[in-house]
N, C-alpha and C positions, 0 to 999 in steps of 0.2 A: 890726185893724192893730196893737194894744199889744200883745194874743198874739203875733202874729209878731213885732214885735222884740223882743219878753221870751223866743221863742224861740231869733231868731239873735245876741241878748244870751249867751245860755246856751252856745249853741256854739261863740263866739268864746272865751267863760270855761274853756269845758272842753277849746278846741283850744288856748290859751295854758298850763294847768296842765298840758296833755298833753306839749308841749315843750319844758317848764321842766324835769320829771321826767327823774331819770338812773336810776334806778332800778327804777320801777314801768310797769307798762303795765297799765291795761283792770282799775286798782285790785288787778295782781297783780303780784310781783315776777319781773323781767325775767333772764336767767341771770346776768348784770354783777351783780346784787343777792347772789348765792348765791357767786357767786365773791369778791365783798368781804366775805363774812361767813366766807367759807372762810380766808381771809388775814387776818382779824383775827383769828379762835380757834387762827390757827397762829402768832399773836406772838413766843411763846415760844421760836422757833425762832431769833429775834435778839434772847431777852432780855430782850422786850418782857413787857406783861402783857394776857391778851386783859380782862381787866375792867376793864381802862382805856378799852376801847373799847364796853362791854356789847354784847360777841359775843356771848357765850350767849342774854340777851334780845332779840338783833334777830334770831337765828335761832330764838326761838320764835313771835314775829311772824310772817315770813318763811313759818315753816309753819304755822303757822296763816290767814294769806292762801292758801295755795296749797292746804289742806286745805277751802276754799268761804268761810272767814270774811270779811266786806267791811266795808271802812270807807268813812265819808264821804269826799269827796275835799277838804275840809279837814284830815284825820287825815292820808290819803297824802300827801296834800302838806310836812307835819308830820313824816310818817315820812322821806319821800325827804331831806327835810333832816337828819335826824339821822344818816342813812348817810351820810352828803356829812359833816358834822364829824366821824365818828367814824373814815371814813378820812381828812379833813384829817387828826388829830389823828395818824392814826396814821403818815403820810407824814410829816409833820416831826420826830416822834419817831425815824422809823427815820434819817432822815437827818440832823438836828439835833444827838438827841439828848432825853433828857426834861429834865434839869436844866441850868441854867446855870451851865456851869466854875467861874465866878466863884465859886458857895457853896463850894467843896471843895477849889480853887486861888487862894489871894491875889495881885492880880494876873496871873492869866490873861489873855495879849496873842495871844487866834489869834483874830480876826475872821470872822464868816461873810461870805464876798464872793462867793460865787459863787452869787447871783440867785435860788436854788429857790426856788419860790413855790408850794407844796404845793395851791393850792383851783386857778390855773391849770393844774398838772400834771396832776389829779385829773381834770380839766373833757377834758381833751383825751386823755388815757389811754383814759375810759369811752369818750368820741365816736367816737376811732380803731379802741374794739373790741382795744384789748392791755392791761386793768388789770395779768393777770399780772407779762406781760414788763416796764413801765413801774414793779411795786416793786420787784421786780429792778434795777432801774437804779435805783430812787432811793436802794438801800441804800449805804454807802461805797465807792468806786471802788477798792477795792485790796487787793492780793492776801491783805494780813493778815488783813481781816474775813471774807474769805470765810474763809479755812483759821480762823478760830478757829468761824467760822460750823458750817461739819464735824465740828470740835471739839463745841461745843453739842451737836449733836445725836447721838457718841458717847455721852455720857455723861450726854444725858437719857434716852436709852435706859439706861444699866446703874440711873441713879438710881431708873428705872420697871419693874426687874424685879424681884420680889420676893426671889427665892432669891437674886439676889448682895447685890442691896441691904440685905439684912438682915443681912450679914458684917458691917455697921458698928454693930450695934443695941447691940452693947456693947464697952467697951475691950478691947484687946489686956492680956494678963496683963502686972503689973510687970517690969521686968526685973529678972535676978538682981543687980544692979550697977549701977554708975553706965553702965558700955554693955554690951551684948551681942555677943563677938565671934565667929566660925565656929569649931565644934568643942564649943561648948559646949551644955550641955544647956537648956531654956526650957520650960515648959508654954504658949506662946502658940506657938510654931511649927508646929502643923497651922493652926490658926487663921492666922496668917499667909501661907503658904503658898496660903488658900482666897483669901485678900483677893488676892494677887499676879497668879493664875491670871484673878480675875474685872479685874482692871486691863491683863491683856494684856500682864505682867510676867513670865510665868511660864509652859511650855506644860500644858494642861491635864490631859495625863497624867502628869505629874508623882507620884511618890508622895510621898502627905502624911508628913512628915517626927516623928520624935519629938528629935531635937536639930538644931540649927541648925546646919545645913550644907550642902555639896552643891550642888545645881542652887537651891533655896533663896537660900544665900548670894548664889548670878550673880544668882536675881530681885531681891534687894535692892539689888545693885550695879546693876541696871536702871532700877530704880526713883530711884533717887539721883542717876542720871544724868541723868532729867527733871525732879528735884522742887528743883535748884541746890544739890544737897548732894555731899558728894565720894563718888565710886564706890568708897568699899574695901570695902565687906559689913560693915561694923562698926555694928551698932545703936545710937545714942545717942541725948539727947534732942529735938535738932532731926530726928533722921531718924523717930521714932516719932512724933512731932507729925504731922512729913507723914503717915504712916501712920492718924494715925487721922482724916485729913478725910474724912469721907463724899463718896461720887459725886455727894449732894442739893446739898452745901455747893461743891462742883469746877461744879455748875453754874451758879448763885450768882456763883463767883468769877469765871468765863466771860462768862458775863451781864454784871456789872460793865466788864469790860475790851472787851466792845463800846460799850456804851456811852460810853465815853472814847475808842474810836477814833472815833468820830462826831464827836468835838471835833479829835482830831490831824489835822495837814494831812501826811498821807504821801504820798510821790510823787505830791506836787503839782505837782513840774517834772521839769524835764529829766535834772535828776543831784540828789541829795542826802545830805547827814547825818544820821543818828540813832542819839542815843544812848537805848538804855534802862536805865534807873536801877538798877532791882530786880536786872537781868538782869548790868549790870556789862557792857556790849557796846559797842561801836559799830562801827554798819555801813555801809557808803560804797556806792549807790544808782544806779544808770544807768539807763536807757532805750536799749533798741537792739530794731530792728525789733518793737515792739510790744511787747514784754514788760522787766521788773523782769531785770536783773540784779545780782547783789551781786559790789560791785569791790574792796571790803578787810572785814575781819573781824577786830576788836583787842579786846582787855580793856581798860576804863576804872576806875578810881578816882576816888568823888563821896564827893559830901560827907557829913558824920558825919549818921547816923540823929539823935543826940541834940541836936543844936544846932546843927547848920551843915548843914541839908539842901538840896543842888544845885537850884530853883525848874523849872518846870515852863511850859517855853515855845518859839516857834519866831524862829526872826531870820537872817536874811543874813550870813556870812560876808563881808568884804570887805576884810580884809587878815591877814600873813601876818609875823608880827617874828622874826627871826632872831637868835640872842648877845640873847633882852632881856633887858631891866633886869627887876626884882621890886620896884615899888611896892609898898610893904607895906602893907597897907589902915588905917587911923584902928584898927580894932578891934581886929586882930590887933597892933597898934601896944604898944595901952595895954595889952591884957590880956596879948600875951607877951613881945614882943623887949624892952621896956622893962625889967619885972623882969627876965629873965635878963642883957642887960647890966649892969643895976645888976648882976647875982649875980656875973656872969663877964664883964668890961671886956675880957678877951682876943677872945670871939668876937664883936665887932665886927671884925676887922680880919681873924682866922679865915674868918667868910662872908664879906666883903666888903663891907660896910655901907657907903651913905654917907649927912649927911644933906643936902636942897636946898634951900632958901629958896624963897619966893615971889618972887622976881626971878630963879630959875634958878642961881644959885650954888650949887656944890657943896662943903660941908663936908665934906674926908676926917675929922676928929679926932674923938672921943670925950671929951665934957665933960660933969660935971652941966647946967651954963649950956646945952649943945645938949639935951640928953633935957630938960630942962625947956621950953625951947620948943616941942619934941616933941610933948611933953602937953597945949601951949598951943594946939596947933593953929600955930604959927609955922614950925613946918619940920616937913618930913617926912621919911621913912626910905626909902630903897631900896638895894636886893644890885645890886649889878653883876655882869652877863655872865661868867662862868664854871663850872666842874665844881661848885661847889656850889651854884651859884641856883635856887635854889625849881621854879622854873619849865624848869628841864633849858634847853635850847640853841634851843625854839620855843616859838612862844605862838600859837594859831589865833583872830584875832578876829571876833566878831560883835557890834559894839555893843549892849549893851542896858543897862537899869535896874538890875541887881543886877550890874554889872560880872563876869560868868562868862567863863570863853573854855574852852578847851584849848590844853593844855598838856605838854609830854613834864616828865622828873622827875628828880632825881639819888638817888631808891630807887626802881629797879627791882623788888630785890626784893620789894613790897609785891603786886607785880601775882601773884604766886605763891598768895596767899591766897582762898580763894574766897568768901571776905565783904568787899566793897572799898571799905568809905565812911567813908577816913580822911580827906578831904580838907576845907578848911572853904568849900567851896562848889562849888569851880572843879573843872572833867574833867581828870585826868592820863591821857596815853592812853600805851598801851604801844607802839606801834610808828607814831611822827612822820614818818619819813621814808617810811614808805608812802601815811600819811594824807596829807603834803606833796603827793605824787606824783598823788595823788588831785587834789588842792583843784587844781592847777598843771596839768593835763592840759590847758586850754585853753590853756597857756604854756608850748609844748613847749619855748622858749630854755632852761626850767628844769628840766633834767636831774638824774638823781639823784645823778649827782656832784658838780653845781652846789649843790642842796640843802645836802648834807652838806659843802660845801665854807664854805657862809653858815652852818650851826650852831656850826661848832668856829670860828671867825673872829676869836669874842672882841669882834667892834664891834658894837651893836644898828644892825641896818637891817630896815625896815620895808617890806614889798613889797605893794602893792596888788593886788587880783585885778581882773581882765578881768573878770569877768563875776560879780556875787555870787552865792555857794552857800548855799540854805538849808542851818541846820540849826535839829535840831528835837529838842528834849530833852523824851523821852518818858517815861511811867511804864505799863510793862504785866506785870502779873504772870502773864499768862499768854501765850504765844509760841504759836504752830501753825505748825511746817516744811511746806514742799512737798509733804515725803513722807508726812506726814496723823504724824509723830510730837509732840505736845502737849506741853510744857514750861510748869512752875508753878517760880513765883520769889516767895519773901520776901514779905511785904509792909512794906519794912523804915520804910517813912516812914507809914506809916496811911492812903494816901489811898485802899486800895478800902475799909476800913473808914468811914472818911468818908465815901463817895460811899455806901457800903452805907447808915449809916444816915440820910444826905439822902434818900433813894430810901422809905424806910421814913418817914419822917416826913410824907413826901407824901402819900403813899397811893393809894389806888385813886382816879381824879377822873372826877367828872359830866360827862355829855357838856351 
């Protein structure tokens, strides 16, 4: 009698270990097992690292179970779990992210709210029989990641061929000059020309050049056209810089900017903003039958790289100030208008300065006794509503913590320059009355003559939106169009360096 139930003791043990297992059957691994060790050693393909997941060692297991080796079924039980954390781990990384924003963005305000629960996912993926399909879906919903995703694996390919990839193994020759312009002679331009051709800058029959010229020159003008430099064919320091980033390091900087899309909330809704920083863009976002379209396309002005760099966050739009005022912030207060009216008493009256009490009173005059209050914190400064205010004829708001908005400008000309981060904090956008038309499209009362009729007005009026519009101030150094063309920008604020070496300090971790 104790035989048999120490025997059906045994089978209840080994039919419960049997049902538990997602991975293994009959102590051998099941095809779900080979397909998740196939997806984890193909990490790489979003950036990831497969030895964070010890890919390589679960498919030496794997085959070695399936080459006759057996384990006890306390081992397999042991093993099935370590595939079960090692694609948890890998499923909230693609989807999460590895690191938290917070190290690499001081206050970072994008919440994870939308439910994934990576060991539930994992549990019903394997059960339903689609692990494939189900990491596909768990990777970012949107169109960017995929196209840089494409990207990735261009230019893990050229980084893993040898003959191009070794065009980077040493620098390009000095130049004769502070630049190198067409027509002149170079000892780097065959060498150059080799680099262009293996970039997809240049067509491969091309003859290799002994001065810098010619079809040469267009590839360079091609090249400058994706790398955010200006297209004249003129070599200088920031174009040979790009020049000499190897395909290893482009994948690298690829890699990082998925990563950080894991954190952005892009076409999360219905219509949206986003500015990107490096890039100097911003692009206005729809949804119609199923797919992204882009509904305006402007150049922005952010803030100084050296000291007033635009923060890195998403917030609701939800109203719209027309003729405003230019509160001057405390800071900009003390460290400029203050001195230069002490210098020049006249451009107070020039911009149109006034200052206001803390009971709303507005002081037009200029007096030491007013600037000393100033200083005191007792009153403050604001430009009233005309052709010179700071802030041009609109101001776009999104409440948040470091008081940002957008905002149009009274120098245009700035937006001419292709390095654009003169501003101490806040977006100057180049074309308001479109972006207006944008944000107001649920408000169709607000026509674009209507618009332009409330800029030039001269009264600040403040218009609330119907419906708030995210926006979402981005930082991505590397772009991927539609058309599979790759675009690298700046990294003028250091944050994929930061994030780089967050990422490096981590390191490979234990399952």
């Amino acid at each position: 009698m104790l035989v048999l139930l120490f025997a059906c003791s045994c089978a209840v043990l080994a039919a419960e270990v049997s049902e538990s297992l997602l991975w293994f059957e009959g102590g051998r691994p099941k095809v779900v097992a080979w397909q998740a060790v196939d997806i984890l050693q193909e990490a790489a393909a979003d950036g990831l690292a497969a030895d964070d997941y010890d890919a390589a060692g679960l498919r030496n297991i794997l085959t070695a179970l399936e080459g006759g080796v057996s384990l006890p079924e306390a081992d397999i039980l042991a093993l099935d779990a370590t595939v079960t954390r090692a694609m948890r781990r890998y499923l909230a990384d693609l989807h999460f992210g590895r690191i938290d924003p917070r190290e690499v963005h001081n206050g970072f305000r994008v919440p994870r709210t939308n439910g994934f629960d990576p060991a539930a996912y994992l549990r019903t993926a394997v059960l339903a029989g689609r692990l494939r399909a189900a990491v596909v879906e768990a990777a970012p919903a949107q169109p960017f990641y995929s196209g840089l995703r494409r990207a990735m694996g261009r230019y893990r390919e050229l980084a893993s061929d040898p003959l191009r990839a070794r065009l980077w193994d040493r620098p390009l020759p000095s130049l004769p000059g502070r630049k190198l312009e067409p027509g002149h002679a170079w000892s780097g331009s065959e060498m150059l020309a080799r680099r262009l051709v293996a970039l997809g800058d240049l067509p491969a029959t091309t003859p290799l050049p002994q001065r810098y010229d010619g079809a040469v020159v267009q590839g360079v003008k091609a090249f400058q056209a994706h790398h955010g430099l200006v297209p004249d064919g003129v070599i200088g320091r920031d174009s040979l810089a790009q020049l000499e980033v190897s395909p290893a390091l482009r994948v690298r900087q690829i890699g990082l900017n998925l990563e950080r899309l894991r954190w952005t909330p892009l076409l999360q809704a219905r219509r949206m903003i986003v500015v990107n920083v490096p890039e100097f863009v911003l692009r206005a976002y729809a949804w119609r039958d199923g797919a992204v379209e882009e509904k305006a396309q402007m150049k922005v002005i952010v803030g100084k790289a050296l000291d007033t760099r635009t923060p890195i966050f998403s917030e609701d739009m939800r109203f719209i100030e027309f003729s405003p005022f230019w509160n001057v912030p405390p800071s900009i207060a003390q460290a400029e208008t203050v001195p230069k009216l002490k210098r020049e008493p006249a451009y107070f009256d020039e911009q149109g300065f006034e200052f206001v009490a803390g009971d709303g009173r507005v002081l037009k005059n200029l007096s030491n006794d007013n600037l000393d209050a100033l200083q005191r914190g007792q009153l403050r400064i604001r430009q009233r509503p005309g052709p010179k205010n700071a802030l041009g004829d609109i101001k776009f708001v999104f409440p948040n913590n470091d008081n940002i908005y957008l905002h149009h400008t009274p120098a245009p000309q700035l937006f001419a320059r292709p390095r654009r981060d003169f501003s101490h904090g806040c977006i100057r956008v180049e074309a308001p009355v479109a972006l207006a038309k944008f944000v107001l499209d649920a408000q169709p009362e607000w026509d674009e003559a209507r618009i332009r009729e409330a800029m030039v007005k001269g009264t600040s009026t403040t218009l609330r939106l119907r419906e708030p519009l995210p926006v979402v101030i981005a930082y991505s150094t590397v772009v991927a169009k539609a058309d599979g063309r790759v675009f690298f920008f700046p990294d003028i604020y250091g944050h994929d360096a930061l994030l780089d070496e967050a990422l490096k300090k981590r390191g490979p971790r234990k399952l």
